[in-house]
C-alpha positions in Angstrom: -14.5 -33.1 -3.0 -13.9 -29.7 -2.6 -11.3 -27.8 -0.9 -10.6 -24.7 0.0 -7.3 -22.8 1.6 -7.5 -19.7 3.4 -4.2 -18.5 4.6 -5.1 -15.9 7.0 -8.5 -15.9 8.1 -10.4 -14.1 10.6 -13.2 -13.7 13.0 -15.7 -11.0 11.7 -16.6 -8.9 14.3 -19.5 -6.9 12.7 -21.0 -3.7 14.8 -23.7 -2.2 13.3 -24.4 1.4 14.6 -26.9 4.3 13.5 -24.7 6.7 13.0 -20.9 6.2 13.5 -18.5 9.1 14.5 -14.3 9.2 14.4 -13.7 9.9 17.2 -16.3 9.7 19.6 -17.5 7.4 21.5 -20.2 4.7 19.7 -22.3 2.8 20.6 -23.5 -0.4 18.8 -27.0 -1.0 17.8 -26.0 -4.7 17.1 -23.8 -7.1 17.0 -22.7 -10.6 15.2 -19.1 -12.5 15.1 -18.9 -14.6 12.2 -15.1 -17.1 10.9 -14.2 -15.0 7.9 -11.5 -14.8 5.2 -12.7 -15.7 1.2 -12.0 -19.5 1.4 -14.0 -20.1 4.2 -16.7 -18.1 2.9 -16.7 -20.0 -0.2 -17.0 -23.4 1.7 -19.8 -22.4 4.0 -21.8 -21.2 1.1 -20.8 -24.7 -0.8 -22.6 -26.5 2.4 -25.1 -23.8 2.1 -26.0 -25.4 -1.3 -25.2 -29.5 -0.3 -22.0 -29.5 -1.5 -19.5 -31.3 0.6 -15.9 -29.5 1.2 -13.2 -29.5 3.6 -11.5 -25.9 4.5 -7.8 -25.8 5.0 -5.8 -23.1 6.5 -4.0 -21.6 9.4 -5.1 -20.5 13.0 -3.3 -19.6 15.8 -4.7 -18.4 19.7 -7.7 -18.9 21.2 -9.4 -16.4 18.2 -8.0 -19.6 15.9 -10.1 -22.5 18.1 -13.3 -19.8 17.5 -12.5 -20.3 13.9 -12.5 -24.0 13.7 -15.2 -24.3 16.1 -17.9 -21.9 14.0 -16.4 -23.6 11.0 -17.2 -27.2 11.3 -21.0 -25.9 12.7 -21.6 -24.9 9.9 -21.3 -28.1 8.2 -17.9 -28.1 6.7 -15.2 -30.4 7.2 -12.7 -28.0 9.3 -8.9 -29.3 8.6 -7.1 -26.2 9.6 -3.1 -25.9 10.8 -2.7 -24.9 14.5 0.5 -22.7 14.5 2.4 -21.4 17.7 3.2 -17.6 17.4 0.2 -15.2 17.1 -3.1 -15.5 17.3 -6.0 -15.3 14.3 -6.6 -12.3 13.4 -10.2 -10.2 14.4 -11.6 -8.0 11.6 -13.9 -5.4 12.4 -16.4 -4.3 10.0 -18.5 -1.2 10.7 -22.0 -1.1 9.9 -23.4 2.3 9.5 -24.1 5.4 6.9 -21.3 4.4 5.6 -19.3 0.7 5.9 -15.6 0.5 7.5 -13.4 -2.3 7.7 -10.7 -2.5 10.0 -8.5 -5.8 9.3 -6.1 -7.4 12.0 -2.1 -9.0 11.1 -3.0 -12.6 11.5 0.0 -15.2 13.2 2.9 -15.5 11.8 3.2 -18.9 9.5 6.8 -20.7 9.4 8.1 -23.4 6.4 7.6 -25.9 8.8 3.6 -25.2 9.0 3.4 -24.7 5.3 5.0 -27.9 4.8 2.3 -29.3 7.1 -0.3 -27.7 4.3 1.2 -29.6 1.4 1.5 -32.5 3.6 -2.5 -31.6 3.7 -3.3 -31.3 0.1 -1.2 -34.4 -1.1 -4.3 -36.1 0.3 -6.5 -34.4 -3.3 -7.3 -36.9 -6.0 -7.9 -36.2 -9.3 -11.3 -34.7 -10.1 -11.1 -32.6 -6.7 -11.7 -29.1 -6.8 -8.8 -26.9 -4.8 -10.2 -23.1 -4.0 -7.8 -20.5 -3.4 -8.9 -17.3 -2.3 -8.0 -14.1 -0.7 -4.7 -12.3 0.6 -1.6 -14.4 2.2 0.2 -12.6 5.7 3.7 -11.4 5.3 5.1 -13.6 7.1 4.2 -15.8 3.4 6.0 -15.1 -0.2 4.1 -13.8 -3.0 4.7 -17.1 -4.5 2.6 -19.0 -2.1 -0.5 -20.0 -4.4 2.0 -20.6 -7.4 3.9 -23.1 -5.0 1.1 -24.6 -3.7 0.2 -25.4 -7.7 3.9 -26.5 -8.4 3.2 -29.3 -5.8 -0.1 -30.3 -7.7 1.0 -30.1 -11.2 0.8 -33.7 -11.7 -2.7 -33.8 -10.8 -5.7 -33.4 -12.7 -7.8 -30.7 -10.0 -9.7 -28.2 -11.2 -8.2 -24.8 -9.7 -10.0 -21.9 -9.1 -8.7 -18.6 -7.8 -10.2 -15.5 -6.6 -7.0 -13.3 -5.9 -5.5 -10.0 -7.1 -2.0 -9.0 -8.6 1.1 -11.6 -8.8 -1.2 -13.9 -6.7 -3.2 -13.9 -9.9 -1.0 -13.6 -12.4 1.6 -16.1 -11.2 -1.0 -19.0 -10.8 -1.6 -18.6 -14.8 0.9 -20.9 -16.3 -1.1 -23.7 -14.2 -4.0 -23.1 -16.3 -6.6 -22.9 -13.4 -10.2 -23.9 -14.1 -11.5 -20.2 -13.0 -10.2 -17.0 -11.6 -12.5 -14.1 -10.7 -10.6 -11.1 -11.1 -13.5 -7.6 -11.0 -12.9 -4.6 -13.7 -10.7 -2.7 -11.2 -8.4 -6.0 -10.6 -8.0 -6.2 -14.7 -6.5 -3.0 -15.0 -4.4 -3.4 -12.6 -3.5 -6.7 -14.0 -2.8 -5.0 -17.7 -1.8 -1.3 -16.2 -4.7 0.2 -17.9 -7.8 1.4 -18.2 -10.6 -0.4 -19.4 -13.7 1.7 -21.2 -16.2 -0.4 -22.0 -17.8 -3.9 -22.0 -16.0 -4.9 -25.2 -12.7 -4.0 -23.7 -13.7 -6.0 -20.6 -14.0 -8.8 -22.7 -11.1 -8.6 -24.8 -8.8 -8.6 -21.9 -10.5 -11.4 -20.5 -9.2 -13.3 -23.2 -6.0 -12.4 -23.0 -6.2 -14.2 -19.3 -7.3 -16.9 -21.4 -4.6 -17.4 -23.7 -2.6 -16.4 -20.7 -3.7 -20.1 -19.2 -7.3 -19.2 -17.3 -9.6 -21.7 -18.4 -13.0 -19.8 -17.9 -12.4 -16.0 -16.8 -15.4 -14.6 -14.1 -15.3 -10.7 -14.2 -17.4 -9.5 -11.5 -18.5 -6.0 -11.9 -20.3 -4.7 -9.0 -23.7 -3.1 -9.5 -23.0 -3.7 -13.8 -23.1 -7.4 -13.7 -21.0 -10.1 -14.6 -19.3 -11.7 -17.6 -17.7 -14.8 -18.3 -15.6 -15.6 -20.9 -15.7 -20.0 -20.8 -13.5 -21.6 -22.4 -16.0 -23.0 -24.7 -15.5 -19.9 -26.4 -18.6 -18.3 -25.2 -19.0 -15.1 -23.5 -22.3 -15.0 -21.7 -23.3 -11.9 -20.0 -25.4 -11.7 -16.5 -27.1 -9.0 -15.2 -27.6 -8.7 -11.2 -30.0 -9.7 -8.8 -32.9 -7.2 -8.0 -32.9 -6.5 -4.1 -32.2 -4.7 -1.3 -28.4 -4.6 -0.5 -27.8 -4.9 3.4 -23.7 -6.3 3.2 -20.9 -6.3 0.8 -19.0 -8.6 2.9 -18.7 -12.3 0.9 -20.6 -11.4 -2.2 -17.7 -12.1 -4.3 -17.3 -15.5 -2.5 -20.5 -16.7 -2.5 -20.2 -16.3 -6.4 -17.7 -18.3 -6.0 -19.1 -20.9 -4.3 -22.3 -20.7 -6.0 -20.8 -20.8 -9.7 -18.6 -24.1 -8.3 -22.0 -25.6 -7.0 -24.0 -25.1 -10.2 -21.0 -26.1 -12.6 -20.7 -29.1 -10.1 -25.0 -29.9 -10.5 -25.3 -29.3 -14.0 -21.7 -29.2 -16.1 -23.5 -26.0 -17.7 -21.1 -22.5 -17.5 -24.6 -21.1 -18.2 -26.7 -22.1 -15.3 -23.4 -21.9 -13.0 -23.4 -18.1 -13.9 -26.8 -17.9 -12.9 -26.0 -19.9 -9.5 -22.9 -17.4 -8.7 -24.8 -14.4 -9.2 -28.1 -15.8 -7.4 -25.6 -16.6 -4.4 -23.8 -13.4 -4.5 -26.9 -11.1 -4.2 -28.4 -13.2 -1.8 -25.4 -13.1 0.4 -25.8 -9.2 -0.5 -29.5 -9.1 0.5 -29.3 -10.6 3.9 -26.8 -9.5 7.4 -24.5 -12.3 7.0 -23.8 -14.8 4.3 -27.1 -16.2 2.7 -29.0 -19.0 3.2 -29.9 -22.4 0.8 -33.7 -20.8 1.3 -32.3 -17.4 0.1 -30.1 -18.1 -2.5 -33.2 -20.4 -3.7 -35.2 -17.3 -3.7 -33.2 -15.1 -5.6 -32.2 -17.3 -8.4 -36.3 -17.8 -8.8 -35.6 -14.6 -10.0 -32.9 -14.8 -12.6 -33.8 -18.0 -14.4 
């Protein structure tokens, strides 16, 4: 099985408008409202692709029953915390000449609904895969993902995480099965900056002997590299289409790499899987389709 945590996610109120003015009044040409945050991206494109997972998380308000509503209709297993103060936060994402995001708070989250998380993810057996993705509120340390780990050490999960800074960087010792940091995340990880390819590359092995098991550096319009722990470093170019939303790309990697590794035990064809998924989501309004994700990765192999 395969879980994912999102600690503050959202509804994604997306407004797409012909040309958007500050300041003015606008007016929308259309209109979609979509449960976002990474981990629940992640898990809708895993039942996108067959692959059976449970999202875990918090809501709060009646933005948080939305949430868990859309969620489980999409074919996931929705297993989210209910907390008191707050509601779920409501992100709104501009569609226009250009693409702005405005992203809401979220509730605030007390020890006592955290310790209904672990309470949660005590249930994982070994051989489970735990996803991790995306920001925590402030009402959170910047320990959280590290603690969450501390109270799975004894198991044998493997850990992926898609996060930037300490979330990162703390969750290393724990030797995590994947992390997906992009170029701009890996400088700020080392405090410098990184040239070329070859640079890329040797900093992603410095993750590695850091603890990452496999390192997934996503670089935008450039491709991707990974860096398995096989000791190979295969390089993947990007899927040829017309690009409609940046919005989940990076998750639906994610979730696509997860599905292939979890199909084939081949880092090679996972690659392919992740990037097919992530330009698919990137080629379509929302996040993509099994038929689209199909279709692109026609392309690729």
């Amino acid at each position: 099985m395969v879980y994912t945590v999102t600690f503050n996610p959202s509804l994604d109120y997306i407004v797409r408008m012909d040309d958007f003015k500050s300041g003015m009044v606008n007016r929308t040409v259309s209109e979609t409202i979509y449960p976002g945050g990474k981990g629940i991206n992640v898990s809708i494109i895993l039942s996108n692709l067959g692959i059976e997972n449970t999202a875990l998380g918090f809501v709060a308000g009646f933005t948080g029953d939305e949430i868990v509503r859309s969620v489980a209709q999409t074919g996931c297993n929705a297993k989210f915390i209910k907390v008191e103060e707050g509601f779920s936060r409501i992100n709104v994402k501009i569609k226009s000449s250009e693409e702005s995001e405005i992203n809401g708070k979220g509730p605030v989250i007390t020890s006592s609904d955290v310790e209904k998380l672990f309470d949660m993810l005590s249930d994982i057996k070994d051989g489970d895969t735990l996803v991790m993705a995306g920001s925590i509120p402030s009402t959170l340390p910047d320990s959280m993902y590290m603690d969450v780990l501390e109270r799975l050490k004894n198991k044998d999960l493997r850990i992926v995480v898609d996060a930037t800074g300490k979330l990162l960087k703390n969750v290393l010792p724990y030797k995590p099965f994947l992390i997906k940091p992009n170029n701009h995340e890996m400088e700020e990880i080392f405090e410098t900056k990184i040239e070329s390819e070859e640079e890329l590359i040797s900093y992603g092995k410095k993750l590695q002997q850091m603890g990452a098991r496999n390192v997934l550096i996503s670089r935008a319009g450039d491709g991707s590299i990974l860096i398995s722990e096989d000791g190979d470093v295969i390089i993947e170019g990007v899927a040829k289409g017309k690009v409609l939303n940046s919005v989940g790309a990076g998750d639906s990697m994610v979730a696509g790499f997860i599905a292939g590794y979890t199909q084939k035990q081949d880092y090679g064809y996972a690659l392919k899987l992740g990037t097919a998924s992530g330009g698919a989501t990137a080629f379509s309004d929302g996040l993509a389709t099994r038929e689209k994700i199909l279709e692109v990765l026609d392309q690729i192999l």
